[in-house]
C-alpha positions in Angstrom: 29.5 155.7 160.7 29.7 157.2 157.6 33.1 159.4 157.2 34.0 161.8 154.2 37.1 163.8 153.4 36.0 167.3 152.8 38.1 167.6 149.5 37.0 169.0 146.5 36.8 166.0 144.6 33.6 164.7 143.3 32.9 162.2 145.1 32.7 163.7 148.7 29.8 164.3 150.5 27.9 167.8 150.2 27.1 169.5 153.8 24.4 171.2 155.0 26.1 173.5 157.7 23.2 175.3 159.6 24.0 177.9 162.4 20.6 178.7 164.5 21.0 182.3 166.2 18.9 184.0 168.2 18.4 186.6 165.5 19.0 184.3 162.1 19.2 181.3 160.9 22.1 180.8 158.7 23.0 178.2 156.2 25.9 176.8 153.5 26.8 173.8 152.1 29.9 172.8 150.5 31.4 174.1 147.3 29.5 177.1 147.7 30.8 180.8 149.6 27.9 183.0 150.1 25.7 182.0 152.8 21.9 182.7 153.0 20.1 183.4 155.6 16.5 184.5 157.4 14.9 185.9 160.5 14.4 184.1 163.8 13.7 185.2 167.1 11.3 184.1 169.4 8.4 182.9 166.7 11.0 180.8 165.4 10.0 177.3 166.1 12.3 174.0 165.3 9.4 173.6 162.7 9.3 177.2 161.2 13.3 176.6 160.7 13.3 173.5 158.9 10.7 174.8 156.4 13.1 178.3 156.2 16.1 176.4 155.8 14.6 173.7 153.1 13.1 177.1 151.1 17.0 179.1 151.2 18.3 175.5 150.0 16.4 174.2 147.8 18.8 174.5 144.9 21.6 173.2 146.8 21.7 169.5 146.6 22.5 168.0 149.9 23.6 164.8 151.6 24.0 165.5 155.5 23.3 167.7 157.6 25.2 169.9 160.7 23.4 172.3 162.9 24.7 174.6 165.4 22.0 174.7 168.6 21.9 177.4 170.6 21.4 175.6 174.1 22.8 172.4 175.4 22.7 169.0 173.2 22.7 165.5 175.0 22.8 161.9 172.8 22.3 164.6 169.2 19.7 166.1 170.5 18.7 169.1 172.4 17.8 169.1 175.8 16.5 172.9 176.8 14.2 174.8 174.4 16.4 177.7 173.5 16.1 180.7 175.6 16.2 183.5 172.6 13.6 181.8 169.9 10.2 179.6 170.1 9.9 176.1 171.0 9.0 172.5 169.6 13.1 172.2 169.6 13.5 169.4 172.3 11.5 166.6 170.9 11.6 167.5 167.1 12.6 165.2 164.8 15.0 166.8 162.3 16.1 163.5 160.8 12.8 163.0 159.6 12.2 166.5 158.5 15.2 167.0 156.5 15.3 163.2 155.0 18.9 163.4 155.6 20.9 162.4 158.0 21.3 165.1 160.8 24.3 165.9 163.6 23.4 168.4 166.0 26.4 170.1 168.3 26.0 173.1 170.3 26.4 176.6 168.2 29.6 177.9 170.1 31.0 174.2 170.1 30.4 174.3 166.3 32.3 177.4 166.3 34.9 176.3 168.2 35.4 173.4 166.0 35.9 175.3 163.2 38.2 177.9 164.8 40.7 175.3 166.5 44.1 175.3 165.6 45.2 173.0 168.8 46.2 172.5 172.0 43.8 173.7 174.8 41.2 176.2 173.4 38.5 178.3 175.4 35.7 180.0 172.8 33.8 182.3 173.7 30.6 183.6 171.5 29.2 187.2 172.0 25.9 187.3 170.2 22.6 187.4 171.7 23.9 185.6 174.9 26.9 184.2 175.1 28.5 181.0 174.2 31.3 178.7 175.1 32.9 175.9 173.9 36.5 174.5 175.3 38.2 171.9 173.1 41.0 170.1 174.6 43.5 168.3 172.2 41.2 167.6 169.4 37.9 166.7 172.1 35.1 169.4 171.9 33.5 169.9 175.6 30.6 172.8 175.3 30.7 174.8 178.7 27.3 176.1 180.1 28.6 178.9 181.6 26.1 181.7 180.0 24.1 181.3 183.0 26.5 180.8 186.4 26.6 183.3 188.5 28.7 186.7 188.1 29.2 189.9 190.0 25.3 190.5 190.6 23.9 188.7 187.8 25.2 186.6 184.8 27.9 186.0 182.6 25.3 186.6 179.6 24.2 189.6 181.3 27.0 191.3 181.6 28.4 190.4 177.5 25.1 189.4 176.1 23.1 191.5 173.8 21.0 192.9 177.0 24.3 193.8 178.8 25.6 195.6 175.8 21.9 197.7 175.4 21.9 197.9 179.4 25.8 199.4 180.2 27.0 201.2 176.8 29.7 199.9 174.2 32.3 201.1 176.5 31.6 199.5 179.3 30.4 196.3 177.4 34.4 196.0 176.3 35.3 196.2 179.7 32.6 193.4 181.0 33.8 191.3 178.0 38.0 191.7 178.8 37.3 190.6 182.3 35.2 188.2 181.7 37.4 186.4 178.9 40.4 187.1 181.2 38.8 185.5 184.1 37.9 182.2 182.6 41.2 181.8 180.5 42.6 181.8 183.9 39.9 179.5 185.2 39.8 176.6 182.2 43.6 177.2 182.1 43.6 177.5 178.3 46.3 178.6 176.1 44.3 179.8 173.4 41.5 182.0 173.7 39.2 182.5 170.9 36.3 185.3 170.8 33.6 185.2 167.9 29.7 185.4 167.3 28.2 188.6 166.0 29.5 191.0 168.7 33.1 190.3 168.5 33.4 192.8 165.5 32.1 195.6 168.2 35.7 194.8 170.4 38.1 197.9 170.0 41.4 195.4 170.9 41.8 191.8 171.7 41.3 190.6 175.3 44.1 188.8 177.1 45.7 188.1 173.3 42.5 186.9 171.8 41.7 185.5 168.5 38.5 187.1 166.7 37.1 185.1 164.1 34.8 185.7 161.8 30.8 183.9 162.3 31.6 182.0 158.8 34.0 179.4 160.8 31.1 178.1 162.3 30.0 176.7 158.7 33.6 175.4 158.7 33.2 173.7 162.2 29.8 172.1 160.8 31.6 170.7 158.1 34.4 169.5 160.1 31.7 167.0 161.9 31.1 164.7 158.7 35.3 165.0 158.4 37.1 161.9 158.8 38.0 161.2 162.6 35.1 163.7 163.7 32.9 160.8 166.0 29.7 160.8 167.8 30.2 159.7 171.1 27.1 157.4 172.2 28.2 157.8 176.3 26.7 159.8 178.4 27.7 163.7 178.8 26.8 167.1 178.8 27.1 167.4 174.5 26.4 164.7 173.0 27.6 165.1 169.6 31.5 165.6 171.3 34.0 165.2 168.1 37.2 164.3 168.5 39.7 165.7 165.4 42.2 163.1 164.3 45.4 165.0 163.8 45.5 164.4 160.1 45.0 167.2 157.5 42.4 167.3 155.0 40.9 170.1 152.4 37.7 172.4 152.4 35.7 173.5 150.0 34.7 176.0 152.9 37.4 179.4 152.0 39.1 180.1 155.5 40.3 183.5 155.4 43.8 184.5 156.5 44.1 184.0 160.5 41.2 181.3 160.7 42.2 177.9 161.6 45.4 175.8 160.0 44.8 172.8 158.9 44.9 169.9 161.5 48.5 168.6 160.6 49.3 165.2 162.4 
C-alpha cells in the first residue's frame, strides 16, 4: 500500500478529499483552503458527481483520491444506494472514472477521522439524516444507527433534516440532547463529538459535546492516505476501517483552534 506523510514538503502526495452530502458535493485537496462545491440531491447520480467533481477540480492536480459516502461501505465500496441522492452508486467504478487511485469510507466515519483526538469517540452528524461514526483507540467503526428504532420512529427522524422541518428548532435541540445523551451512555464513549451542517443550529453543547466544523471531514479524508491509516481486506460492516498509528505528522489541511491535536505517540 502506498503511504504518504501529509507534510508540506514537495514530495508528498496531493489528496483529493471529496465529502458527498445529501445537499452538496464538496471537494479539496491538499495545499489548498477554500473548498468548492455544487448541488446534489436526488438527481445526483455516482456518475453526475464524478463529472461535477472532475469540472470543480480540474485545476487542482491530483494523485489519490478520498470520498466520504453517505450510506454504508463494505470491501471500498458501497453497499446501499444512498437514501438522500440518485443511484448508479453501488456498482460504479470510481477508480476507473477518476484514473486515480480511490478510498471510499463512510461520510460521518470520514468526519470522525478527522475530528479524533483519542481514546473512545462517538460522532454524530446532523445533516440531512444523521450520521455516526465511533472510533475506538485509533480503529474507525461506522455505526448504522440512522435507521434503528426510536420513540415512534427513527433516530434520523427525530434529528434529521425532516425532524428539524417536522418539530421546530426548539424542539429539534431537545430530540438532538437526548439522543446524543442516550447513545454516549449506550457505546460508553468518553468523547462525544457533534458535526455535519446542523450542528451550527445547537444553542449549547449536549452532554459536553464537541462541535466541529464540516471542513474536518476534508481533514479526515486526508488522514486515509496518512502513514499508518490501512485498509482492512476482512470482512465487516466499513470496509475502508483505518487504524491511526499514534505518531504525529503535519497537514497542509488548516485545523482551526479546538479541531483535532495531532496524533502524538
Amino acid at each position: 500500500m502506498a503511504q504518504s506523510s501529509l507534510s508540506s514538503s514537495g514530495s508528498s502526495m496531493k489528496i483529493l478529499a471529496i465529502d458527498v452530502g445529501g445537499t452538496h458535493v464538496k471537494v479539496l485537496v491538499t495545499g489548498h483552503h477554500d473548498e468548492r462545491k455544487v448541488a446534489s440531491g436526488p438527481t445526483m447520480t455516482a456518475q453526475k458527481m464524478v463529472k461535477a467533481v472532475k469540472k470543480m477540480t480540474a485545476d487542482w492536480p491530483y494523485d489519490v483520491v478520498s470520498m466520504g459516502y453517505p450510506g454504508p461501505v463494505l470491501h471500498g465500496k458501497p453497499v446501499c444506494e444512498p437514501h438522500n441522492l440518485g443511484g448508479g452508486w453501488i456498482h460504479f467504478n470510481f477508480h476507473k472514472a477518476f484514473g486515480k487511485p480511490v478510498r471510499i469510507i463512510n461520510d460521518a466515519a470520514m468526519q470522525a477521522l478527522g475530528s479524533y483526538r483519542g481514546g473512545r469517540m462517538l460522532f454524530l452528524g446532523l445533516g440531512t439524516g444523521l450520521g455516526a461514526a465511533l472510533i475506538v483507540d485509533g480503529r474507525v467503526e461506522p455505526t448504522e444507527l440512522a435507521h434503528l428504532p426510536y420513540k415512534k420512529r427513527t433516530y434520523e427522524d427525530y434529528v434529521g433534516l425532516k425532524g428539524l422541518k417536522r418539530s421546530g428548532l426548539k424542539k429539534w435541540r431537545r430530540h438532538v440532547a437526548e439522543v446524543a445523551t442516550e447513545l454516549k451512555s449506550a457505546l460508553e464513549a468518553d468523547d462525544l463529538v457533534i458535526g455535519g451542517g446542523n450542528a451550527k443550529l445547537l444553542k449549547s453543547d449536549p452532554d459536553g459535546a464537541r462541535i466541529v466544523d464540516n471542513s474536518l471531514a476534508f481533514v479526515g479524508g486526508f488522514r486515509l492516505w496518512a502513514d499508518g491509516a490501512e485498509t482492512k481486506k476482512k470482512p465487516s460492516r466499513q470496509a475502508a476501517r483505518p487504524s491511526i498509528e499514534r505518531k504525529s505528522y503535519e497537514s497542509d489541511q488548516a485545523v482551526e483552534p479546538g479541531g483535532p491535536e495531532p496524533l502524538a505517540g
